[in-house]
C-alpha positions as CSV (number, residue, x, y, z in Angstrom):
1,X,64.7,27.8,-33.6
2,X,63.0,25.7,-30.8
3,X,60.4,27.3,-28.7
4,X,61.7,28.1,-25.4
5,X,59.0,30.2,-23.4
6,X,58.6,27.8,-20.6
7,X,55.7,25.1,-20.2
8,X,54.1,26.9,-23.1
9,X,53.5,24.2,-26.0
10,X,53.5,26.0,-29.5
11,X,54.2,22.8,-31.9
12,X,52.3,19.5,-31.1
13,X,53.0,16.5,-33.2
14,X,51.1,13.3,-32.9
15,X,52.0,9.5,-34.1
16,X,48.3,8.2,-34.5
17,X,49.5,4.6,-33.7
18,X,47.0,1.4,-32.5
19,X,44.1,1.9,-34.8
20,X,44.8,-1.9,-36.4
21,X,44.8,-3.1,-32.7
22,X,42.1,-1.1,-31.5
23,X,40.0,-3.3,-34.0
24,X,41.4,-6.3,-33.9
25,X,40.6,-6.2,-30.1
26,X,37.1,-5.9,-30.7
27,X,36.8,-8.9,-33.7
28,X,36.9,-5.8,-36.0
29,X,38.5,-5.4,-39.5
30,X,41.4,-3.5,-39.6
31,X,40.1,-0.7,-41.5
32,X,37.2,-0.1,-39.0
33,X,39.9,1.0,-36.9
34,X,41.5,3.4,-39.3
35,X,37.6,5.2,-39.5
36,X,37.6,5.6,-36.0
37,X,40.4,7.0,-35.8
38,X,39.8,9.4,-38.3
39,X,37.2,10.5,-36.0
40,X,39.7,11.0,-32.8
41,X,42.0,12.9,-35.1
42,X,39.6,15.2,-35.9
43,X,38.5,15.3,-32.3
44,X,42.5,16.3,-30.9
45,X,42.8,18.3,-33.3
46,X,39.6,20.6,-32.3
47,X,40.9,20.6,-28.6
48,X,44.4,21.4,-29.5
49,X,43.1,24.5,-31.4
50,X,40.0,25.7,-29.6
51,X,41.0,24.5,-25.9
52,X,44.2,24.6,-25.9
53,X,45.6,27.3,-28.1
54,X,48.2,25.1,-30.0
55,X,49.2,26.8,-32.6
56,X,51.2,24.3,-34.6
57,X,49.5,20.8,-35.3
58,X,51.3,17.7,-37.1
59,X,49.8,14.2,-37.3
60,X,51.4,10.9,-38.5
61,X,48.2,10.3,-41.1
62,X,50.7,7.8,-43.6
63,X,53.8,6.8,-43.8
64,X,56.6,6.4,-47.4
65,X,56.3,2.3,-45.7
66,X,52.2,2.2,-44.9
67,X,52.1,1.4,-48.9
68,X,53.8,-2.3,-47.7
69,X,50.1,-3.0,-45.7
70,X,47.7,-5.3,-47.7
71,X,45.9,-3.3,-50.9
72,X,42.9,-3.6,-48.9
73,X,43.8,-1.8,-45.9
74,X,46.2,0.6,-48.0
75,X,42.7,1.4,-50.6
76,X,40.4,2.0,-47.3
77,X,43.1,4.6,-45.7
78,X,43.0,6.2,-49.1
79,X,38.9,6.8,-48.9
80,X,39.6,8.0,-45.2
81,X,41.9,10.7,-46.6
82,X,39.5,11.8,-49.6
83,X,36.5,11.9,-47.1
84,X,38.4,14.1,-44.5
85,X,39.9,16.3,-47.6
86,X,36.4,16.7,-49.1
87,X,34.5,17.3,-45.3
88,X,37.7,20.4,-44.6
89,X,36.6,21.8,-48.0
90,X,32.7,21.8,-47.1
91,X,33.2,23.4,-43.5
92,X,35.1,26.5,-42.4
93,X,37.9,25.4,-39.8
94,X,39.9,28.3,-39.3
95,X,43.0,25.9,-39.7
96,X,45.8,26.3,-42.0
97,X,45.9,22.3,-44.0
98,X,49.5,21.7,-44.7
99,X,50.3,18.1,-46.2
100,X,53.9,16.9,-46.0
101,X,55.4,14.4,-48.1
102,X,55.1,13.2,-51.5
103,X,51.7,13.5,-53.0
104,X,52.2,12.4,-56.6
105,X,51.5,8.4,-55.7
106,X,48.3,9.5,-54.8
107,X,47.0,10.3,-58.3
108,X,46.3,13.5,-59.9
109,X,42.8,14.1,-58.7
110,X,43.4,13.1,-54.9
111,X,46.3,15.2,-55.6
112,X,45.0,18.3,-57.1
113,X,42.0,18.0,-54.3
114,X,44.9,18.3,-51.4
115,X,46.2,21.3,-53.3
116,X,43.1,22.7,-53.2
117,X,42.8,22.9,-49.6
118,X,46.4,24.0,-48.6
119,X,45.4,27.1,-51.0
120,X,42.2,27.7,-49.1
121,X,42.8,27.5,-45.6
122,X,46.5,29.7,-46.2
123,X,45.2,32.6,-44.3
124,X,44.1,31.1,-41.3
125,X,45.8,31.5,-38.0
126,X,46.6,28.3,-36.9
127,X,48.0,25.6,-38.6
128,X,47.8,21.4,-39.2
129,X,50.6,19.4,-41.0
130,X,49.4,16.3,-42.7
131,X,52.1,13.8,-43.0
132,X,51.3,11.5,-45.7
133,X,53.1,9.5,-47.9
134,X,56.1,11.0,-45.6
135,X,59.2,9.9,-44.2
136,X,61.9,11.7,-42.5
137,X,64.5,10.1,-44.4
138,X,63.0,11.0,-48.0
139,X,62.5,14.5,-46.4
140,X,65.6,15.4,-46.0
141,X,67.4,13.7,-49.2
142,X,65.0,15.7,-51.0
143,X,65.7,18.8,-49.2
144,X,69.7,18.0,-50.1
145,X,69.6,16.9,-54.0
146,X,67.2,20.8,-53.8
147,X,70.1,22.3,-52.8
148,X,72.4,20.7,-55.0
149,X,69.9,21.3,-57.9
150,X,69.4,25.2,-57.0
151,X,73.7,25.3,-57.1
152,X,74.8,24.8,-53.5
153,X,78.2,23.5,-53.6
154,X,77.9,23.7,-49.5
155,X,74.8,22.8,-47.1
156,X,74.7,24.4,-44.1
157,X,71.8,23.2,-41.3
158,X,70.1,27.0,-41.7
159,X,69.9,25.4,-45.8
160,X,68.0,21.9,-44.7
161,X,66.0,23.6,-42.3
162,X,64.9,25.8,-44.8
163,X,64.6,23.4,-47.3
164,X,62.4,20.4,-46.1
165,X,59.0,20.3,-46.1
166,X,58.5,20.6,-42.6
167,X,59.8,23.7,-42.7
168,X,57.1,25.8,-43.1
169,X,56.4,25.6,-38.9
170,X,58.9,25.2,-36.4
171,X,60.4,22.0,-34.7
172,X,57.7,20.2,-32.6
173,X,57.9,20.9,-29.0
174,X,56.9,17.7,-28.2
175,X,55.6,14.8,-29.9
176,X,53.4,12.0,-28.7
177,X,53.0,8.6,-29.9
178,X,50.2,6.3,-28.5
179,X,49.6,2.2,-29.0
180,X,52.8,1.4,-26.8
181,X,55.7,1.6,-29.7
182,X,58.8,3.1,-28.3
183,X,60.1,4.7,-31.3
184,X,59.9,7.8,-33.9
185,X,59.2,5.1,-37.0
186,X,61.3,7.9,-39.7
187,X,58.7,11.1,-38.3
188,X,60.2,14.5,-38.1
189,X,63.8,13.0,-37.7
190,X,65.4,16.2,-38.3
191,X,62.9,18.3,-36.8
192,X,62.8,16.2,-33.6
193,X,66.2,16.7,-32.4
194,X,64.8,19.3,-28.8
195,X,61.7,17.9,-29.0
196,X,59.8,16.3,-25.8
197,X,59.0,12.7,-26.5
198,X,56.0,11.1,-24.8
199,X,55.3,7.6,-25.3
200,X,51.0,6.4,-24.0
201,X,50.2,2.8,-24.2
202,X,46.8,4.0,-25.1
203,X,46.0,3.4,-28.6
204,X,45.0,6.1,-30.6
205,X,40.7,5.8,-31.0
206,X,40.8,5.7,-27.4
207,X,43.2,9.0,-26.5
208,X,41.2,11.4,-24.5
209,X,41.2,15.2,-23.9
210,X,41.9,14.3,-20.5
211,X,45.0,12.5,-21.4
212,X,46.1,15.2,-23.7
213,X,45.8,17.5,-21.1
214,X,47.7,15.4,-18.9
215,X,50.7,15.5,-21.3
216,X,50.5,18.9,-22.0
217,X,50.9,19.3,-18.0
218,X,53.5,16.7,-17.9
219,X,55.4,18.7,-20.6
220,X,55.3,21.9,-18.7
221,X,57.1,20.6,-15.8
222,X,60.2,19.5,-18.0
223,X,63.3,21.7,-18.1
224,X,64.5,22.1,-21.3
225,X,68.1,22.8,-21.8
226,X,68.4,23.0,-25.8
227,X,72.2,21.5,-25.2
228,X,72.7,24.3,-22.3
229,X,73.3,23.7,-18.9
């Protein structure tokens, strides 16, 4: 179920969007833009926790389609990932790591290292979803031919809900995408259907606390009916 206590944000989602462009507008490579964005994730995420209280975290980190981007780019992401995976092993968060979507094209290492971490941050209170290698459509075929597979001859919404990935926290109470794209881009599409949509022009190395906070704020003044009157 959504969260209705009002102007309280309990599920934050983000579409890191703008790193390419961020670079591009300084004569940069396009994978200079992906490290410093790494660096601003890791940067909203520690205010979302420790400032804010969020309790539910979920970033946009790679999409089923991001494999499409030249090798190059698509080989650098892929050391972002491993660096970040390996630095959350070394240091004591007190976040639960959560990663949605497939992980087997990642190889067995990468893959066993991402397994690693979602078993030892599972006791922590609060929590970050890792989309990678995701797309809402895939989600929720999967979640459907699971059913199927486990004997369903009938899917309910209570079933899906239960049964995608995502499920593990509730639906996003609002998401944010930054760079200037209007559009969701196949994130959280079942999960998204209450959810607050804000849209920054701001691209993602250059979101600020400040602006976060100005969202959050923004989000708090918005009536949410939940298909009530």
């Amino acid at each position: 179920m959504p969260n209705q206590e009002k102007g309280r944000v309990n599920h934050i989602a983000f579409i890191m969007d703008g790193n390419g462009r961020w670079a591009k507008k300084r004569l940069m490579p396009r994978e200079f833009g992906h490290l410093q964005g790494a660096e601003k994730f890791k940067e909203i995420v520690r205010y979302c926790r420790s400032e804010l209280h969020i309790k539910y975290i979920t970033v946009y980190a790679f999409s089923t389609e991001n494999w499409k981007r030249p090798e190059k780019e698509v080989k650098a992401l892929i050391k972002i990932f491993r660096d970040c995976i390996e630095d959350a092993e070394r240091k004591e968060q007190k976040i639960r790591v959560i990663f949605l979507g497939n992980k087997e094209p990642f190889g067995e290492e990468m893959k066993a290292e991402m397994e690693r971490l979602e078993e030892k941050t599972k006791e922590n209170e609060y929590t970050l979803c890792v989309a990678m290698n995701y797309g809402g459509h895939a989600e929720i075929v999967d979640a459907v031919n699971s059913l199927i597979s486990s004997g369903k001859t009938k899917i309910t919404e209570d079933d899906i809900s239960g049964a995608i990935c995502s499920g593990v926290v509730p639906p996003p109470d609002m998401i944010v995408r930054t760079g200037g794209e209007f559009r969701l881009s196949n994130f959280l599409l079942w999960q998204s259907s209450y959810s607050e949509l804000f849209f920054t022009d701001t691209l993602w190395p250059d979101l600020s606390t400040s602006e976060v906070d100005k969202l959050v704020d923004e989000f708090s003044k918005r009536q949410r009916r939940f298909g009530n009157v």
